[in-house]
MIZA-67548 format. One record per residue (C-alpha): residue in one letter; x, y, z. Coordinates in Angstrom, 2 decimals. Each point is the difference from the previous one (the first is absolute). Example, Ala and Ser with C-alpha at 12.3 -4.5 7.8 and 13.67 -1.06 7.14 Angstrom:
<atoms>
residuo:X:Y:Z
A:12.30:-4.50:7.80
S:1.37:3.44:-0.66
</atoms>
This chain:
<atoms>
residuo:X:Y:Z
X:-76.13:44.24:-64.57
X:3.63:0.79:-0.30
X:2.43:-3.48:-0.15
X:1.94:-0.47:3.25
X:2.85:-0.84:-2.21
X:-0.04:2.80:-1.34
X:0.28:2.12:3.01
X:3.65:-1.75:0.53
X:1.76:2.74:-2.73
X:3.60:-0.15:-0.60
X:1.31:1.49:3.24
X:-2.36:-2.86:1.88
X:2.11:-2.42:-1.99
X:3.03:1.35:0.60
X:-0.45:0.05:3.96
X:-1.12:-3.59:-0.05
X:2.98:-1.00:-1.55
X:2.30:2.47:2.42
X:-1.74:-1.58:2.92
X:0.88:-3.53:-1.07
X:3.76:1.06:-1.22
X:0.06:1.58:3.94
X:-1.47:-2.31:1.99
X:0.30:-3.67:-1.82
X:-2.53:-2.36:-0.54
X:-0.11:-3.90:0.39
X:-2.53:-1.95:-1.46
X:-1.71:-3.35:1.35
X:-0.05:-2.25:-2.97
X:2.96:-2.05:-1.39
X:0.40:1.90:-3.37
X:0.03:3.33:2.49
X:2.85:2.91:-1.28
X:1.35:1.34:2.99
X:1.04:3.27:0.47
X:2.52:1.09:2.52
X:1.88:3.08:0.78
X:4.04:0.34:-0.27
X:1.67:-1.65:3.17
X:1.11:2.44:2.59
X:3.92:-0.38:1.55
X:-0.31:-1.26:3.17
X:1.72:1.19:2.98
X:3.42:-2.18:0.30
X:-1.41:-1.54:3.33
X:-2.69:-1.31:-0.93
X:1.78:-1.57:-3.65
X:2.05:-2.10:2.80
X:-2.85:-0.75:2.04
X:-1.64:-1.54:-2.88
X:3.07:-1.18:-1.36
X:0.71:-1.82:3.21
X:-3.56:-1.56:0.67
X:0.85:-1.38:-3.97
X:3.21:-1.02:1.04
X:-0.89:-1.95:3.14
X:-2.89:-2.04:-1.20
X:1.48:-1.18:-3.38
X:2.79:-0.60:2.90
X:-2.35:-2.64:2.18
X:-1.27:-1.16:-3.06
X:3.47:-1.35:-0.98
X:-0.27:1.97:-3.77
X:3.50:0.80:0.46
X:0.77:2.49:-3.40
X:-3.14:2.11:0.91
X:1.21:0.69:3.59
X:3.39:1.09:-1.65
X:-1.92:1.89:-2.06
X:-1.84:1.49:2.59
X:2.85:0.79:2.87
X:2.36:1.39:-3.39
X:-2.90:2.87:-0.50
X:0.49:0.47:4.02
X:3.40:0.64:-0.38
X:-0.29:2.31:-2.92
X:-2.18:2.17:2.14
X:1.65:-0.41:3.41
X:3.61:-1.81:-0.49
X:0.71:-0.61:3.82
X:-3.51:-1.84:0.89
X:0.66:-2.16:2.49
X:-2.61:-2.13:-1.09
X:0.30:-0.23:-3.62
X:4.10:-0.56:0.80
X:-0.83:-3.10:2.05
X:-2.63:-1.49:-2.02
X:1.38:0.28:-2.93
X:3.12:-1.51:1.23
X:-1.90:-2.76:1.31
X:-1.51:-0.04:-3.13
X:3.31:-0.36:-2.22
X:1.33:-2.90:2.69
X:-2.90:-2.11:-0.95
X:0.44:0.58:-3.46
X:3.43:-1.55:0.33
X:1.49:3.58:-0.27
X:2.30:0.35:3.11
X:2.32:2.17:-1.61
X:-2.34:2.42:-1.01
X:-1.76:-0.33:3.61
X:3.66:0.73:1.61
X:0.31:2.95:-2.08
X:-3.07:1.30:1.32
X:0.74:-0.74:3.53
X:3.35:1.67:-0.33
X:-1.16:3.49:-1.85
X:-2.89:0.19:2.04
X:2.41:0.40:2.88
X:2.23:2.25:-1.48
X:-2.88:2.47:-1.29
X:-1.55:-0.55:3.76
X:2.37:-0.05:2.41
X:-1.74:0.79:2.66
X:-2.60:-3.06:-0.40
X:0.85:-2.17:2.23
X:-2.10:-2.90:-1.58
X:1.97:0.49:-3.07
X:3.11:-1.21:1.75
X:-1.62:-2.90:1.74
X:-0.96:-1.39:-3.74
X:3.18:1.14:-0.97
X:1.56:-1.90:2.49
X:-1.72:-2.84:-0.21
X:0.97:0.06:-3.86
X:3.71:0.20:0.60
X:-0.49:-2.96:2.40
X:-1.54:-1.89:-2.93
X:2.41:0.81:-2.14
X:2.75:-2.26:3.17
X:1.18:4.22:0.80
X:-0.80:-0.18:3.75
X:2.92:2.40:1.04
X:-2.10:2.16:-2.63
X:-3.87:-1.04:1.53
X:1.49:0.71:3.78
X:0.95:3.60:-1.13
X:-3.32:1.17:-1.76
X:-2.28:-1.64:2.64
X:1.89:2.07:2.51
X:-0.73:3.06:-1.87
X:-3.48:-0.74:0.15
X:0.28:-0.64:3.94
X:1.60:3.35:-0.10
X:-2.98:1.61:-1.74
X:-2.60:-1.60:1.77
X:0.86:-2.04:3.25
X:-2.75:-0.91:1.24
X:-1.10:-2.83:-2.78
X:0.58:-3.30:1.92
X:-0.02:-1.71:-3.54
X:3.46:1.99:-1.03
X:2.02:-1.17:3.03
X:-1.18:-3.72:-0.42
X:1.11:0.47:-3.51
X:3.66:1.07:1.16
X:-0.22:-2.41:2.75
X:-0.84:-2.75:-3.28
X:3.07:1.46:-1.49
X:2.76:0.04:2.53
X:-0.78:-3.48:0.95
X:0.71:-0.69:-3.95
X:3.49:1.34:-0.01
X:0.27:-1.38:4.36
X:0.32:3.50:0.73
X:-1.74:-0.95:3.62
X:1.05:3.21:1.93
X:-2.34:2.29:-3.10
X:-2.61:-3.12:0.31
X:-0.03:0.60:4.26
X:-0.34:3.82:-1.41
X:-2.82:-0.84:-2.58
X:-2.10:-2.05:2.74
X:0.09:1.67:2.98
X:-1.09:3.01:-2.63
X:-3.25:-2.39:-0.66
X:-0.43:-0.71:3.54
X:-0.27:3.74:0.77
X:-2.71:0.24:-2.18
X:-1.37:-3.19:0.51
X:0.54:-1.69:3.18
X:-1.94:-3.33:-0.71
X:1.42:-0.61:-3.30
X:1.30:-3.77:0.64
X:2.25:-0.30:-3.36
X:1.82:3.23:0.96
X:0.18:-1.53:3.68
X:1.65:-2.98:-1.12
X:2.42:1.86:-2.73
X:1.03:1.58:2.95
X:0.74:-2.83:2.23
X:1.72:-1.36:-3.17
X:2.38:2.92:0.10
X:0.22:0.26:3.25
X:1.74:-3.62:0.18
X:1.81:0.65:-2.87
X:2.01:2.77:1.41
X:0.72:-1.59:3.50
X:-2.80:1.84:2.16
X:-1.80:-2.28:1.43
X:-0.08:1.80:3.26
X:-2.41:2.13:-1.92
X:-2.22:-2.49:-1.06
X:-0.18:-1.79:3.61
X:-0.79:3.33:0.84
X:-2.59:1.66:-2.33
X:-1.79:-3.61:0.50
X:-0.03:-0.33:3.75
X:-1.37:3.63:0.27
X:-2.53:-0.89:-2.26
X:-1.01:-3.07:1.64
X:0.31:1.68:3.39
X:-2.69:2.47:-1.22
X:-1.87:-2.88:-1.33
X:0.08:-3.22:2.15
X:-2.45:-2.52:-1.30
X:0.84:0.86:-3.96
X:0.91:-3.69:-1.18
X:1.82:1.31:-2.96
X:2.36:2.31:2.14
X:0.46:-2.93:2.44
X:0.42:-2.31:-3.00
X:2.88:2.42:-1.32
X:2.11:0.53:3.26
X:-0.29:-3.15:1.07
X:1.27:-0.98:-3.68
X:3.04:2.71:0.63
X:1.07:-1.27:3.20
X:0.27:-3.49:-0.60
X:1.91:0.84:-3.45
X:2.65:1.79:2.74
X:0.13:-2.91:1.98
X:-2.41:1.25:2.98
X:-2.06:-2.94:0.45
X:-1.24:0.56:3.47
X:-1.68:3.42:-1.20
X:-1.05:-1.44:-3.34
X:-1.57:-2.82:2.03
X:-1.74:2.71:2.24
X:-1.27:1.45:-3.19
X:-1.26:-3.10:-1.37
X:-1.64:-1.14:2.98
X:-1.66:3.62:0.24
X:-0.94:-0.44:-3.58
X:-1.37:-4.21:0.65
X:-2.08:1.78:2.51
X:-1.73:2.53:-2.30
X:-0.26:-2.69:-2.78
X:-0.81:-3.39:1.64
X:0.15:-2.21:-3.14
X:2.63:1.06:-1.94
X:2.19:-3.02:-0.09
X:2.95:2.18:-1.40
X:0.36:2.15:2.64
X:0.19:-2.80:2.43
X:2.60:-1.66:-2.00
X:2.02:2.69:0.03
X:-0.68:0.87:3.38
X:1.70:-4.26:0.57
X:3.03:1.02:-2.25
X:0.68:3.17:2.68
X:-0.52:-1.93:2.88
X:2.34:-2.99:-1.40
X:2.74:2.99:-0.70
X:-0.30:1.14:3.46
X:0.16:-2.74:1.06
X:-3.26:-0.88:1.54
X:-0.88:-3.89:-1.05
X:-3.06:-0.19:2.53
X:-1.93:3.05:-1.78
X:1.37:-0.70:-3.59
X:-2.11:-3.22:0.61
X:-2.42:1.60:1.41
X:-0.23:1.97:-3.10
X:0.06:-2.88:-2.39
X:-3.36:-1.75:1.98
X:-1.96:2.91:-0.59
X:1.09:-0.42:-3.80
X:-1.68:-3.33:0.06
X:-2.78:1.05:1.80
X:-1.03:2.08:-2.83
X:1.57:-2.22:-2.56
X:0.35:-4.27:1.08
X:0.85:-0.53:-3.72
X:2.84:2.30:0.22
X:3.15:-3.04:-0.45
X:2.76:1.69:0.37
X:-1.08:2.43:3.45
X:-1.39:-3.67:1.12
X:3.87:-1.52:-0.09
X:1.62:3.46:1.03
X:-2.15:-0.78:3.27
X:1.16:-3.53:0.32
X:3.76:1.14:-0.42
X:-0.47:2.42:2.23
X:-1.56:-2.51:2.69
X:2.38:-2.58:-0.84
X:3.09:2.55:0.87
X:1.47:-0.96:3.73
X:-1.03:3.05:1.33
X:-3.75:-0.83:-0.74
X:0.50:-3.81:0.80
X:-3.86:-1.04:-1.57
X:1.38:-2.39:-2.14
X:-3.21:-2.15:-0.22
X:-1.90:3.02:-1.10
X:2.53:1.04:-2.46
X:-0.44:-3.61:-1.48
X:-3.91:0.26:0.34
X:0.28:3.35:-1.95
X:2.49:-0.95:-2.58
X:-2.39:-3.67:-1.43
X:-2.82:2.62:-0.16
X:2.22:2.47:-2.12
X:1.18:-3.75:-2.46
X:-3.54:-0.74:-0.28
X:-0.50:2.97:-1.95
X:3.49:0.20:-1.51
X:1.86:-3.21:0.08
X:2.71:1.50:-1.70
X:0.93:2.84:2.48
X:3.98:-1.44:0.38
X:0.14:2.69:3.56
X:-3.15:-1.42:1.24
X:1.61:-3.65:-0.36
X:3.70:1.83:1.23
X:-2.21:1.43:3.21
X:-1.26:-3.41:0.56
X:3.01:-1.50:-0.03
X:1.51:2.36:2.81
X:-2.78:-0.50:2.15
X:1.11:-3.66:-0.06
X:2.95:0.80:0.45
X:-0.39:1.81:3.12
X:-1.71:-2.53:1.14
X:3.02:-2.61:-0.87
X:-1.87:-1.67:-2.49
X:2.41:0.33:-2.09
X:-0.41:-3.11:-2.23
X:-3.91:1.07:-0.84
X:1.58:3.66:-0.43
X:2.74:-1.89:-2.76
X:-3.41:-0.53:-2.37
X:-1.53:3.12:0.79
X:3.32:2.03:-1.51
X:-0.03:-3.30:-2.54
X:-3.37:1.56:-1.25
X:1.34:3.40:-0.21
X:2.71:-0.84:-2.04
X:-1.61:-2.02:-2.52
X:-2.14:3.46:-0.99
X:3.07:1.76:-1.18
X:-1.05:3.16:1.72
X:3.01:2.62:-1.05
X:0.25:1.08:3.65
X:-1.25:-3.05:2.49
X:0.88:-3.21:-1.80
X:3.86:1.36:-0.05
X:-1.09:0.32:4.12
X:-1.39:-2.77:0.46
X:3.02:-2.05:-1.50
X:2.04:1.87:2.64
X:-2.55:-1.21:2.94
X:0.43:-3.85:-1.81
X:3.51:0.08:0.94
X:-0.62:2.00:3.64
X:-3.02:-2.53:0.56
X:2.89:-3.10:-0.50
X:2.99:1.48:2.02
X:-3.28:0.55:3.08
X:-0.64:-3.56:-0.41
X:3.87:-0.95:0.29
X:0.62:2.25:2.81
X:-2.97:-1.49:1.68
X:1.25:-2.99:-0.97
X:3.11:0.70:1.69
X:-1.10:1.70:2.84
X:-2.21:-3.39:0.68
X:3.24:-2.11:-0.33
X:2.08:1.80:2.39
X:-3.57:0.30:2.52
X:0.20:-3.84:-0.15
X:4.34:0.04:0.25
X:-0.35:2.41:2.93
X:-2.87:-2.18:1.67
X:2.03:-3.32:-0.63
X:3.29:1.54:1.99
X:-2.15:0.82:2.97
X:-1.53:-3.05:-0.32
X:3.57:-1.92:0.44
</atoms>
């Protein structure tokens, strides 16, 4: 019987080994030779696909040289990727390397200058680098390029207010708000330059519209009440605010302001009325517990045994309130007590308050001339009575 070996001649050998030269062959063990065939060139897209993939996860991984590494091939291949460009910038700025990173930024633009994301890095490179005349121009380029990217006209809006350039930063904004109506940083940028260059017409505008589209939104009526009591129009602010107390029943701010509008107006009766509801909500609240008792011990008012009823509750807690002792001592003194209302403004002074002691050393002397005029005004009762008498 003929060997099977033998049937594999010379030319059987030589196709075996053709086969594995061709083809490759890996083996399974460790001590395996492995046979592969000459690499093929790859097409150039796919070299920066892979080269990119490399890039970006030695890039998350924080392995700094090897994402160089990486975005450099990328750039060999395709100079103006916009990816490799910014990563590898970022790449040199955390590597301490700004200078190199700036370079970047700054031929990346020139080679593409129709990018417009290369001029927002640019841009925000020069305005690293304290050139915001410089930042201002390039970012507009990019809004030139591509307007519709909200994030390049907060960037100029960022800028201008750098240099105070307000009527650009009124520009940048109201380009944001075109884009993106609710953004609120861009909506108060705006009102910032809006004040800053004297139109405040606008704003009491822009916000009443608003709010006249919207009548229960607490922020709105939080904002234009806020705007008209900063120009002095306390009866509509204290519409506002009562609109707003009505919406928001236990919000103790809005209440005090809505007391603050009413005193400006003035309107004592509701500013007090304001103030109780404060200590409804709050009876630990000192000092809206004396602003009540000052306001009932005011003439107009008259409830001077309330105001003194309100004021020991507000010393109980705080025996060192020098207005709440001041308030007491007015009270008695509308109510020509005026010796008691002497140690009242006694107390007040002895706390060294920087506002009421100096006041209540002024009431001292006021509380002594009362007593002399009364004093007087006694003597010449009992003179006038005596002449009659005779």
């Amino acid at each position: 019987m003929m060997n099977r070996n033998r049937r594999r001649g010379p030319a059987g050998i030589l196709l075996g080994m053709l086969i594995l030269a061709f083809f490759g062959c890996e083996a399974t063990h460790d001590n395996a030779i492995i046979y592969t065939r000459d690499e093929v060139t790859l097409d150039q897209n796919e070299q920066v696909k892979r080269y990119l993939a490399s890039g970006d996860s030695y890039l998350k991984s924080e392995i700094w040289d090897e994402a160089e590494g990486a975005y450099r091939k990328v750039l060999r291949v395709d100079p103006g990727n916009r990816t490799a460009n910014i990563n590898l910038a970022y790449v040199y700025r955390k590597t301490g390397r700004d200078d190199l990173a700036f370079r970047l930024d700054e031929q990346f633009t020139k080679s593409s200058p129709d990018a417009p994301d290369g001029h927002a890095r640019y841009a925000a490179a020069l305005a690293g680098r304290d050139n915001v005349g410089g930042a201002i121009t390039s970012i507009e380029r990019a809004i030139e390029l591509k307007g519709d990217e909200v994030s390049y006209w907060s960037d100029l809006g960022y800028y201008a207010l750098q240099v105070e350039d307000y009527d650009k930063g009124l520009e940048a904004y109201n380009g944001v708000l075109a884009l993106d109506p609710e953004n609120q940083v861009a909506q108060q940028q705006r009102v910032r330059c809006l004040k800053e260059t004297g139109q405040l017409d606008v704003i009491f505008e822009d916000e009443e519209n608003r709010l006249a589209e919207d009548p229960e939104n607490r922020k709105l009526l939080r904002s234009v009440a806020k705007m008209r009591r900063e120009a002095d129009d306390f009866s509509g602010a204290a519409e506002l605010y009562d609109r707003l107390a009505t919406l928001d029943k236990d919000n103790v701010s809005v209440l005090k302001n809505l007391a603050l509008c009413y005193l400006q107006v003035p309107d004592t009766s509701s500013a007090l009325s304001s103030y109780e509801r404060v200590i409804e909500l709050d009876d630990s609240d000192v000092n809206t517990i004396v602003r009540v008792a000052e306001l009932q011990a005011t003439k107009s008012v008259g409830r001077f045994n309330e105001a003194i009823t309100n004021v020991k509750t507000a010393l109980d807690l705080d025996k060192e309130n020098a207005r709440g002792w001041c308030v007491w001592g007015k009270a008695l003194e509308y109510k020509g007590e005026y010796e008691q209302a002497i140690s009242k403004f006694n107390q007040a002074s002895a706390l060294e308050d920087p506002v009421w002691s100096p006041y209540a050393q002024s009431e001292i002397t006021r509380q002594n001339q009362l007593i002399e005029r009364r004093k007087k005004l006694q003597e010449q009762k009992e003179y006038e009575e005596t002449e009659v008498y005779n």
